[in-house]
C-alpha positions as CSV (number, residue, x, y, z in Angstrom):
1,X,-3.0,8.7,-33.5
2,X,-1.8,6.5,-30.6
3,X,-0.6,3.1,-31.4
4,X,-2.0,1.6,-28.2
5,X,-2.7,-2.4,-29.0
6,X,-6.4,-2.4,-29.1
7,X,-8.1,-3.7,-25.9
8,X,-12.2,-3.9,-27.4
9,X,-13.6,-4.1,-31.2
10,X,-16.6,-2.0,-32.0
11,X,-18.6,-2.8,-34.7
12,X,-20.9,-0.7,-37.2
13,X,-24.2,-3.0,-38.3
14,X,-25.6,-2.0,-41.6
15,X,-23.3,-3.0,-44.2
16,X,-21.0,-4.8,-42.1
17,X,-23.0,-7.4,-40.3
18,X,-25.6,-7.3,-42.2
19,X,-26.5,-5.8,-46.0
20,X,-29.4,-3.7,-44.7
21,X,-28.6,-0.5,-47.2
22,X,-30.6,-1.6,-50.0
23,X,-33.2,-2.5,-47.9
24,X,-33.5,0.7,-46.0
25,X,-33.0,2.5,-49.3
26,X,-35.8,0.9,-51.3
27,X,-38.5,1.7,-48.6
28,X,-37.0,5.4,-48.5
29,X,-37.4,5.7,-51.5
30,X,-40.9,4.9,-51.5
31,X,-41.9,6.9,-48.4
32,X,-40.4,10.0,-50.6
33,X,-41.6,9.1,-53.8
34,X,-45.3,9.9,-52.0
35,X,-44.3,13.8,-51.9
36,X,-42.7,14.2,-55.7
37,X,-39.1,13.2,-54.5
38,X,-36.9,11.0,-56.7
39,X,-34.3,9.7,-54.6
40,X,-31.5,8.5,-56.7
41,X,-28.5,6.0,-55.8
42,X,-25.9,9.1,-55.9
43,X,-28.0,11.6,-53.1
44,X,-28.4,8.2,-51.1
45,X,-24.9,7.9,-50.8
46,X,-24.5,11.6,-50.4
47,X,-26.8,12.5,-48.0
48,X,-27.1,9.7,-45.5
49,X,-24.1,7.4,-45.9
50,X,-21.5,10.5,-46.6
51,X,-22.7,13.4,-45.0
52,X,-25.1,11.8,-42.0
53,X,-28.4,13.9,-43.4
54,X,-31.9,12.7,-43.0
55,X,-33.1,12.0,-46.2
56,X,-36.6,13.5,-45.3
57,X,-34.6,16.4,-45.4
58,X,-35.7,16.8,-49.2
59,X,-39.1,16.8,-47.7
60,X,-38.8,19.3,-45.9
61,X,-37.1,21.5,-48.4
62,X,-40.5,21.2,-50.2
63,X,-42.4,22.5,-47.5
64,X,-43.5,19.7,-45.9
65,X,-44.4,20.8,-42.2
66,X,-42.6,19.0,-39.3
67,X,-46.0,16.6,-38.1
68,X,-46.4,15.7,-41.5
69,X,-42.6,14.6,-41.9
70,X,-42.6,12.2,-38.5
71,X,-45.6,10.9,-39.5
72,X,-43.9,9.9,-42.8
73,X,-41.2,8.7,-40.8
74,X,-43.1,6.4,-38.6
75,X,-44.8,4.9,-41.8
76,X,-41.6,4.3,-43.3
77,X,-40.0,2.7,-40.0
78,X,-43.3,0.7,-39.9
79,X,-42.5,-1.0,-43.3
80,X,-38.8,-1.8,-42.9
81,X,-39.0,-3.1,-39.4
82,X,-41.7,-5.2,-41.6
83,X,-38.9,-6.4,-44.1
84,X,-36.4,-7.1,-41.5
85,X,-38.8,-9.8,-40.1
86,X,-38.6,-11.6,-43.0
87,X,-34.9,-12.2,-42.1
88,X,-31.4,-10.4,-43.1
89,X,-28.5,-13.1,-43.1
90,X,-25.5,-12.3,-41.8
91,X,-22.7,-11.2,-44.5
92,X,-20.2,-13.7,-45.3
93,X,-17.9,-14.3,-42.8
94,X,-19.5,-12.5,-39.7
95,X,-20.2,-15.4,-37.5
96,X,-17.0,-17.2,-37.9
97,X,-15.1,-13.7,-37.5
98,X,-17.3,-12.8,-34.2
99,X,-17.2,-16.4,-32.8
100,X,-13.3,-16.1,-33.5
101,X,-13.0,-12.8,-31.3
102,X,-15.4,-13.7,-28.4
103,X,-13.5,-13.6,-25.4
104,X,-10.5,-12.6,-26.4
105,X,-11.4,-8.7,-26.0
106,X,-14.9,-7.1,-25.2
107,X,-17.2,-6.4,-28.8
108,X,-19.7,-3.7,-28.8
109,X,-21.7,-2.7,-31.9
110,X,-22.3,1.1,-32.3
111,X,-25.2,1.5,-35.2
112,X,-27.3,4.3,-36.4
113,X,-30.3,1.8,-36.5
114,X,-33.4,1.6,-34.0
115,X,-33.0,-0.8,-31.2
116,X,-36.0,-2.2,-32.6
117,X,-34.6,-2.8,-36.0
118,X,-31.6,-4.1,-34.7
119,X,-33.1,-6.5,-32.9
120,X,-35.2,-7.9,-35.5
121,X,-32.5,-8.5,-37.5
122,X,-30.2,-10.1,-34.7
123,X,-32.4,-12.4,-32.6
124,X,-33.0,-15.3,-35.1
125,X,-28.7,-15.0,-35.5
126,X,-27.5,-16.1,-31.9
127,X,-24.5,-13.7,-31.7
128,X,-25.9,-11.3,-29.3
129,X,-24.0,-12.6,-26.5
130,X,-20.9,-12.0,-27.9
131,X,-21.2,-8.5,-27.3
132,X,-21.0,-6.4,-24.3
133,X,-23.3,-3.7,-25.4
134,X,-25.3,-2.2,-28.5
135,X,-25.9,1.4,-28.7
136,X,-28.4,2.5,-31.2
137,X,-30.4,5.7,-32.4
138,X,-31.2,7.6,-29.3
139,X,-28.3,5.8,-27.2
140,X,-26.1,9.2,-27.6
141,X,-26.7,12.9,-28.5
142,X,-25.6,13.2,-32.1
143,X,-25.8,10.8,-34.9
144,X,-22.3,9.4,-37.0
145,X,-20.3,11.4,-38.6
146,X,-20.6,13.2,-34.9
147,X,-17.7,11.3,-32.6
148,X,-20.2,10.9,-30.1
149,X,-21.6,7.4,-30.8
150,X,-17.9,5.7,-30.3
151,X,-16.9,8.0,-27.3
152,X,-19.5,6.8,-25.5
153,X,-19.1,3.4,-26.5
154,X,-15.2,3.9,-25.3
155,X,-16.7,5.5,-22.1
156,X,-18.3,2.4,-21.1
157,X,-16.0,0.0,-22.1
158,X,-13.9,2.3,-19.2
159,X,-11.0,2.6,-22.5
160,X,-9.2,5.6,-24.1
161,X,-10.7,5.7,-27.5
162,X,-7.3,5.4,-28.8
163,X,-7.5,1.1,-27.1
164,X,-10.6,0.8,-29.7
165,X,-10.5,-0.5,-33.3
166,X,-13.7,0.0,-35.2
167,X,-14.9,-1.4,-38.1
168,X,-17.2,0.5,-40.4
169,X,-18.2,0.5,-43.9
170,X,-19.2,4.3,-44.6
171,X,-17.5,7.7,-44.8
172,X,-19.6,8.9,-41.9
173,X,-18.9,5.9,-40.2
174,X,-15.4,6.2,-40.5
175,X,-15.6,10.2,-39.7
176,X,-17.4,9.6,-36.4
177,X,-14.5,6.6,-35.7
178,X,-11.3,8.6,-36.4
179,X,-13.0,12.3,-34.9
180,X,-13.1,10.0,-31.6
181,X,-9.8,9.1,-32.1
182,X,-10.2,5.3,-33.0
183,X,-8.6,3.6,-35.6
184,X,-11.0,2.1,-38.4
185,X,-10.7,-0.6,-40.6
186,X,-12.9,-0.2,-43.4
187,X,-15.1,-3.0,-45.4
188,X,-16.9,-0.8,-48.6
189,X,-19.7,-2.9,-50.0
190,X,-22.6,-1.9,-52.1
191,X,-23.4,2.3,-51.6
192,X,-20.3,2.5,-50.2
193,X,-17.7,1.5,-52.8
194,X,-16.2,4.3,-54.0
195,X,-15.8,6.2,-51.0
196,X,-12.9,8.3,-49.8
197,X,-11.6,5.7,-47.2
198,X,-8.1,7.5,-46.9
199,X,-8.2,7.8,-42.9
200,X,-8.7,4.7,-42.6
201,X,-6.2,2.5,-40.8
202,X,-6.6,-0.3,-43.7
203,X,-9.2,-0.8,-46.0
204,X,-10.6,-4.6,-46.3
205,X,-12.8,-7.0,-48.8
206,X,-14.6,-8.8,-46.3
207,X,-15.3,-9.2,-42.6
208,X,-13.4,-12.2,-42.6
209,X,-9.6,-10.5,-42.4
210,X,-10.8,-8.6,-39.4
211,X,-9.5,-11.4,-36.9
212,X,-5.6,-11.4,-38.5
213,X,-5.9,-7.4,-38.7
214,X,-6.7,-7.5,-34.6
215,X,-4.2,-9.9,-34.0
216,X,-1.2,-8.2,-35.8
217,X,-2.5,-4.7,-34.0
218,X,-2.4,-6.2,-30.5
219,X,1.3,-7.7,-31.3
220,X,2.5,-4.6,-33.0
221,X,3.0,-6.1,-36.5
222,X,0.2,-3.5,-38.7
């Protein structure tokens, strides 16, 4: 992979801004529970942060038919959009890490969320401005561990995806950055501990080393 000194920082939301997994996974769980399926910690990770599946997938392998399944869906997007508005703080060091980086290269965030989720969660947090762009479900063709989330974030930003650093905290995250030919530093928290991170470009603890990792990149020290 090139070792162009990044020119723009994309960043993943759920599990690196904010700690939305459990969240999301609790009213899963209970939107599959209603059709006989147990969805356990291990086939979360498996399924939707590793592999990229829809988790109603294991409805449908019951026989669930397709209207019955979005209607699910709906109801289940229905009652986390619910629990976002209750406020989801930023993770630890996010604002001072964002606030750091603002203006010194153009931010995007690339997320597999709904705008409308997204947005929930970021209005009441006064960073939105820092970024040039959010794309979200529906913003591009294919879903992470597909590259096409972060090329067309690269394609907007007018950049080679090799100019872009991305940080992620998920194996399809990090699939979907390196496929596009990004580097990726990776943040594991929660679900994601545990993962195989080994194409990553470094592997972190918190959001808060992001800002030294950028700077060494961009001087050609890391």
């Amino acid at each position: 992979m090139s070792g162009k000194p990044p020119r723009a920082i994309l960043w993943d939301n759920d599990g690196v801004l904010v700690d939305t997994e459990p969240i999301f996974y609790q009213v899963t769980s209970e939107a599959l529970a209603d059709y006989g399926v147990t969805l356990s910690e291990e086939l979360y990770v498996d399924l939707s942060l590793r592999r990229g599946r829809s988790l109603f997938d294991l409805v449908a392998e019951r026989g669930v038919g397709r209207d019955e399944i979005a209607r699910s869906k709906q109801e289940r997007n229905a009652r986390y959009l619910e629990r976002l508005r209750e406020g989801v703080p930023l993770l630890e060091g996010v604002r001072q890490s964002i606030e750091t980086l603002s203006g010194k290269l153009p931010m995007a965030v690339v997320t597999s969320s709904y705008r409308e989720h997204f947005y929930a969660i970021h209005r009441p947090h006064g960073l939105l401005g820092h970024f040039e762009f959010v794309l979200t479900n529906g913003d591009y063709p294919l879903h992470k561990p597909n590259p096409d989330p972060y090329r067309i974030a690269a394609e907007r930003l007018g950049l080679d995806p090799a100019e872009c650093l991305v940080v992620e905290d998920s194996e399809r995250g990090l699939q979907a950055a390196v496929s596009a030919g990004m580097r990726c530093l990776v943040i594991p928290r929660g679900f994601t501990r545990g993962g195989d991170f080994a194409s990553a470009h470094r592997v972190l603890e918190t959001v808060a080393e992001v800002p030294a990792i950028l700077a060494g990149l961009v001087a050609g020290c890391v």
